[in-house]
N, C-alpha and C positions, 0 to 999 in steps of 0.2 A: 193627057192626064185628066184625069174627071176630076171637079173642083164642085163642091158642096156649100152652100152657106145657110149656116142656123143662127139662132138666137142665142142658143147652149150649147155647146160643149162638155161631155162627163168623161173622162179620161179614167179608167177601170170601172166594172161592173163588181166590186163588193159589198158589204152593207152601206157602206158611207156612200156610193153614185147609187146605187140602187134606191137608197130613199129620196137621196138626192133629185132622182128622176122625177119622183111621183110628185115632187115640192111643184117643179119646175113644171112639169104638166098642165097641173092645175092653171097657170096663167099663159103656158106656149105652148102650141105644139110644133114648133120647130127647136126641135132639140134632137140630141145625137149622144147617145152612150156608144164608146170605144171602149175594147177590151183585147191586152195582146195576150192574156195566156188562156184558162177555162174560166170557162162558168162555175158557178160555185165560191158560195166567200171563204174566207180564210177558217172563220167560226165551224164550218158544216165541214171541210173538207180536211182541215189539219191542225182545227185546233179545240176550240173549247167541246164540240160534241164527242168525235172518236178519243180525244184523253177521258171524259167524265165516261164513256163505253168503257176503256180500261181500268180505270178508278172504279168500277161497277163492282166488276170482276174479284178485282182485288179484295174492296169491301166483306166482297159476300165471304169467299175463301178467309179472312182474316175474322171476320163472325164466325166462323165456323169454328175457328182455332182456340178460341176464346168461351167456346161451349163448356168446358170442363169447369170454368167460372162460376157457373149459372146450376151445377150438380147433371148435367147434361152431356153425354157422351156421344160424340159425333163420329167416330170408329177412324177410320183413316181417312186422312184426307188427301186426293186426288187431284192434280188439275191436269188438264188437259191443254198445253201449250196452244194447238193445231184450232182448238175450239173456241179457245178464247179470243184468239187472233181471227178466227173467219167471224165471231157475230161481232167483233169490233169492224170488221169490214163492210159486213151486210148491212146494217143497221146504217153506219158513216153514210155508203152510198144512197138509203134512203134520204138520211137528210140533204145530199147534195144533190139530187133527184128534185128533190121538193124547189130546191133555190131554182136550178137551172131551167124545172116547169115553169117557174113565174118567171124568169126570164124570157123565156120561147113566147110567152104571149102577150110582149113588149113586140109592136108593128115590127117589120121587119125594117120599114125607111127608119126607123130611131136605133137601127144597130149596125155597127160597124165593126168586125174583127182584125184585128193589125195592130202595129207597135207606132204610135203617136210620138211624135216630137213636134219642139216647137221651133218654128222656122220665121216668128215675129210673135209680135204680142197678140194679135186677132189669127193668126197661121199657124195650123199646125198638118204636118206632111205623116201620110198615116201610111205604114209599110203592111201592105195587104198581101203579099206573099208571088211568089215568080217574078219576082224583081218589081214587080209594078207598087206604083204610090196615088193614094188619095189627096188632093192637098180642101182641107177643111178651111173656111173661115169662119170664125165666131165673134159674138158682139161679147160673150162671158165666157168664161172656160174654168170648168171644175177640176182638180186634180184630186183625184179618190185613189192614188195605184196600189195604194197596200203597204206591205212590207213582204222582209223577206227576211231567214235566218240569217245572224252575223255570224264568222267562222273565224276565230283569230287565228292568225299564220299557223302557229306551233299545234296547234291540231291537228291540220292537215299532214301532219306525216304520220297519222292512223289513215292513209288511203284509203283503203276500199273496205276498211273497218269504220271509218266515220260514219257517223248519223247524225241528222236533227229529227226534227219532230215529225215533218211529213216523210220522212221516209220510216222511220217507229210503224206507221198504221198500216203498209204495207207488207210486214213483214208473213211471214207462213206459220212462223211455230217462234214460239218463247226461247231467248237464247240460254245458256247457263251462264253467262255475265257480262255487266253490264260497267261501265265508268263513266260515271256523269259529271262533264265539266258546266258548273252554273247551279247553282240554289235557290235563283229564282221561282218564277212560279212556274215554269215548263218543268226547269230540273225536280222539282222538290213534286208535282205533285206526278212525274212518267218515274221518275224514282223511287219516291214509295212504293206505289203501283208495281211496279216489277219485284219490286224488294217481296211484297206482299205474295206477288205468284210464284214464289221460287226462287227469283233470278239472283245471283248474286252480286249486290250493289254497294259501289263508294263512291261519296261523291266529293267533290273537288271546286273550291270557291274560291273566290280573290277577293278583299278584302274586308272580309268579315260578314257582309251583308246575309241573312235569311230571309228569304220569299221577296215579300214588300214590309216588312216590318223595319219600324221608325224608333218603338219606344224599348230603350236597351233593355228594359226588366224582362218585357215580354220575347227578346229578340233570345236571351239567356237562357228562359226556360225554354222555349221551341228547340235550343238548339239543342239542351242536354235528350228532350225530348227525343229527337228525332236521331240521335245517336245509340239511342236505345234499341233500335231496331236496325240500324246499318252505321254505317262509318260515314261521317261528316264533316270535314278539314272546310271552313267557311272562310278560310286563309292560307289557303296550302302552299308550300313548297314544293310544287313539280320542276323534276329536274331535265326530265327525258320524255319524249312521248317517241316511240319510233312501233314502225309495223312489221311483225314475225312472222312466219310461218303457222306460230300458233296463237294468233292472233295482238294485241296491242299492248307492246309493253311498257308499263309506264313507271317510271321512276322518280320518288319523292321525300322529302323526311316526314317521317312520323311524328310527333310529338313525344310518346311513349317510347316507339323503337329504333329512333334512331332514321339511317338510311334502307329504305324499303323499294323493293322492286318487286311490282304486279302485274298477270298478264289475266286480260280481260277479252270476251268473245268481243266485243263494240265498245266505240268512246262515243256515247251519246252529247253533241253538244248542245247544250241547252243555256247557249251565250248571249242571248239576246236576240233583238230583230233591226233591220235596218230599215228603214221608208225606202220604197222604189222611185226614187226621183231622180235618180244618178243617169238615167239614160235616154233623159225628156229635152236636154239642148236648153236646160231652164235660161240658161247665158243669152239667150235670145229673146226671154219674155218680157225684158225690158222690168225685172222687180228685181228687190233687193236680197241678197244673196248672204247667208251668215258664213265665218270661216269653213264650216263642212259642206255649204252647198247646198244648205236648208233655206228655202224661205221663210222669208222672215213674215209673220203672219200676226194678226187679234185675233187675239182665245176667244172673243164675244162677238166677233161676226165672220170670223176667218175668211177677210180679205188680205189679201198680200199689199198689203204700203195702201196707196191711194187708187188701185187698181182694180180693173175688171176682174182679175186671176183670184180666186177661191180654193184654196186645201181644207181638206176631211178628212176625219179618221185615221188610220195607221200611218198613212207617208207624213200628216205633219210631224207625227211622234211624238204628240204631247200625251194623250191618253189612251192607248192602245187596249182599248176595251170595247166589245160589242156594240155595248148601250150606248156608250161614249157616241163608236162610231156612227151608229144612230143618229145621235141628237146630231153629233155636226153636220151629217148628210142635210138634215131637217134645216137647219142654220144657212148651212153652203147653200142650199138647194133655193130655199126662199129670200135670200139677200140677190140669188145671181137672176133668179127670175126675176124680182123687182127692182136692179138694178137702174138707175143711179142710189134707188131710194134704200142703203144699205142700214139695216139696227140689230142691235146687241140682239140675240138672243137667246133663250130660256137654257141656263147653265144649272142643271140639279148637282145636290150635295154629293159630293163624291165617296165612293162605293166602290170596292173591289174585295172579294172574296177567291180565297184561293183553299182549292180542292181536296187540302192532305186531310189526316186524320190525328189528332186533330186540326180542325180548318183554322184559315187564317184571315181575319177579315179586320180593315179599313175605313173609320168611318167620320167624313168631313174632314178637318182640320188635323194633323200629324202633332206630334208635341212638342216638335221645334216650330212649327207653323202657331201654334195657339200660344207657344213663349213668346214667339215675336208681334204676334198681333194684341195679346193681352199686354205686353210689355214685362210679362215675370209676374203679373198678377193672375195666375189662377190656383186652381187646386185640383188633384187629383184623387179621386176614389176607385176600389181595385176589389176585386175578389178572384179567390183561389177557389177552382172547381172540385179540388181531389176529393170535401166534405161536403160539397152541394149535394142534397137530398136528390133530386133526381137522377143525377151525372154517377152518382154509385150506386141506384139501384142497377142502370143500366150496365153498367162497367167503361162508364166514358169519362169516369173522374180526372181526367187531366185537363189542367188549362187555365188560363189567369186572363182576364179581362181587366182593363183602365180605360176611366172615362174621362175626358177633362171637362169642366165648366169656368166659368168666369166672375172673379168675383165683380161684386157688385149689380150688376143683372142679374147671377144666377143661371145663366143662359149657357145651355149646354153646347161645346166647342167642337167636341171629335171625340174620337174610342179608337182602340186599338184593341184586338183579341185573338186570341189563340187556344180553341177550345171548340164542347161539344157544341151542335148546333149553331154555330157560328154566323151559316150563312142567312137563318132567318133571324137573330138578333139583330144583325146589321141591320138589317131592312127596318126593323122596329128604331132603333138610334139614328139610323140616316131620315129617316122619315122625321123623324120631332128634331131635328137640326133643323131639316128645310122649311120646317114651321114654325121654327127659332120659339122653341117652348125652353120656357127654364123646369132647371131640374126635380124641381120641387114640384109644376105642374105634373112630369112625368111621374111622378111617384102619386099624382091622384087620379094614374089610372088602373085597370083592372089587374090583377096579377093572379092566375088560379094557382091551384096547389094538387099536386105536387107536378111542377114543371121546374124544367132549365132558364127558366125565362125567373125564377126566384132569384139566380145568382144575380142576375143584371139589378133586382132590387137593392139586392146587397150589397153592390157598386155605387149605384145612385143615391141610395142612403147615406153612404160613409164620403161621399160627395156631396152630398148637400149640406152635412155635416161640417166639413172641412170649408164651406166656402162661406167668404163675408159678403152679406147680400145686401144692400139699402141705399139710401141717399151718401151717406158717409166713405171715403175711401177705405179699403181693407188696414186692418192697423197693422202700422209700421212703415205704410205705403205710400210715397208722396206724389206716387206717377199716375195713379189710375181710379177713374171714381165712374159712375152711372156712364153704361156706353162706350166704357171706351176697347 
């Protein structure tokens, strides 16, 4: 058996060990990325690039429908199943070209292909293929493995009608229907999206939840929203899922109709994801273990307990975002290389934006997060896009934004929104969090006219308005005064 010893260990090659790599460079080069499936992250290959290829599509087709609006006649419109699906392919495989080139000229001694387990806390035995094994020892060990789709039982009797997401970008041609179990943000924004080319789509939630949405006003209007263009049960009653002949029928109550029975080309699950840790022997890494099997880790240097062992990105499953996985890479990557010498590092305001139409964006603090951290002292300020001047010249009037701030500082906490241009507002409110500007300084900066970015004024204003700002506690307030 050939036996390896490094400084590092990176256990999957996705955004999280990949940057991870580059941290860890910089001060050794005895280090080792291990990868058991392909190259290519999760981002390029099945998720965030080829859904925004089909979100593209849809876009444009859904512009187009919407021409008679504008006194503009766009005559029939057309799509072509066959076509939409090959430039969602071509284009996926460019970006997952680009990951896998920069992996290729990562030396070849820093790579390893095989399924990693750990066989001790410094051991881990790597299954390289014809039976043979690598056994690695490491002073640090990263764990980057991903995730992977979750499938609840009762789905699986749509057999070989089921889908998740990575099998979606594969497909040849556009189905004629679709049933999306999950409203999250896989379901809500490959659901639309189909909804948009033709497909015929409903989709199917458990307990009320839409997208990532926190604050119930805005969770209300998305949801009438988004039933305006397909069927949306955010707490359905399914009673039956089984596989026909002519494809997957599923059986539920309506609200309206009573008991309904529908048969759909595919049951799209779009249930969530699970971290790939289940098959690493963690039982053996000598760290601490939560009821599921999760290590138990610090958000701020994502060390496990007092140990060498470091989680990044999708398997710890705290923040299963890109950027996220980024920084932890960055975090994991620079704590393991200057290991014993482990510190917090650089945590940006948090930020998620999700792809529907209208988008759905996230920003800082949640409004049971900013209850609990102000104690009940803040306020909130809101606007309705249906009469924002820009949002109706364009025909994008739907959508409502709320901002929280704090009284007493005035310091702006988090946003929730659901509306046009979404994703670059975010970027504008997440950025003056993580500069902890109060809202009033926000409002002394530029705003042109006529923009979408007026509505956000209109929020801030009626937020600054609403908030008690000074040395004095907000009145009526006995709990909270400057700071807290």
């Amino acid at each position: 058996m050939e036996k390896r010893e490094v400084d590092v260990a990176i256990i999957g090659v996705g955004t999280a060990g990949m940057v991870a790599y580059q941290r860890v460079r910089k001060v050794t080069d005895r280090v080792l990325l291990i990868e058991a499936n392909r190259y290519g992250t999760t981002c390029a290959r099945v998720g965030c690039m080829p859904s925004k290829l089909l979100i593209a599509a849809a876009d444009n087709a859904n512009q187009m429908a919407k021409a008679p609006l504008f006194g503009v006649s766009a005559g029939s419109i057309r799509i072509d199943g066959r076509a939409v699906m090959k430039r969602v392919r071509q284009e996926r495989d460019r970006f997952v070209a680009s990951v896998v080139d920069s992996v290729d000229k990562f030396p070849d001694a820093h790579r390893l292909f095989g399924h990693a387990r750990f066989a001790g806390p410094h051991r881990l035995m790597v299954e390289v293929g014809n039976g043979e094994e690598q056994e690695v020892r490491a002073g640090r060990i990263i764990i980057a493995t991903g995730s992977r789709p979750n499938i609840p039982g009762f789905l699986k009797e749509a057999k070989d009608r089921l889908v998740v997401n990575d099998d979606l970008f594969e497909w040849q041609d556009l189905p004629e229907s679709v049933a999306v179990f999950g409203p999250g943000v896989i379901g809500l924004e490959l659901g639309q999206a189909l909804g948009r080319l033709g497909v015929r789509v409903r989709m199917f939630g458990v307990g009320g939840a839409i997208g990532s949405i926190q604050d119930e006003s805005i969770r209300q209007y998305a949801l009438e929203a988004f039933n305006r263009e397909f069927p949306l049960d955010p707490d359905a009653d399914v009673r039956k899922v089984e596989c026909t002949g002519e494809g997957v029928r599923i059986s539920f109550r309506d609200p309206d109709r009573g008991a309904v029975t529908e048969t759909f080309e595919y049951l799209l699950a779009a249930t969530g994801r699970r971290p790939n840790v289940d098959g690493l022997d963690l039982q053996n890494a000598d760290i601490e273990l939560d009821d599921q099997g999760m290590p138990l880790f610090d958000p701020h240097t994502l060390r496990c307990g007092d140990s060498h062992i470091f989680i990044a990105g999708d398997a710890n499953n705290a923040l299963p975002l890109l950027h996220e996985a980024a920084d932890e890479g960055r975090i994991a990557g620079d704590n393991a290389a200057t290991y014993p010498d482990v510190r917090a590092g650089l945590r940006r305001t948090p930020l998620s934006v999700v792809f529907t139409d209208p988008q759905i964006a996230s920003i800082g603090l949640t409004i049971d997060q900013v209850d609990e951290r102000c104690r009940g002292c803040f306020a909130v300020g809101e606007v309705s896009f249906e009469d924002q001047g820009r949002s109706r010249v364009i025909g994008k009037n739907v959508g409502l934004l709320r901002v929280y701030g704090e009284h007493g500082t005035g310091l702006l906490m988090g946003a929730e929104m659901f509306g046009p241009a979404a994703e670059h507002i975010a970027h504008l409110l997440a950025w003056s969090v993580q500069r902890r500007l109060a809202v009033s300084e926000i409002l002394e900066m530029p705003f042109y006219h006529p923009v979408i970015e007026e509505g956000l004024r209109t929020a801030l204003k009626q937020l600054n308005r609403n908030l008690s700002i000074g040395p004095e506690p907000a009145e009526g307030c006995t709990e909270c005064g400057p700071g807290v």
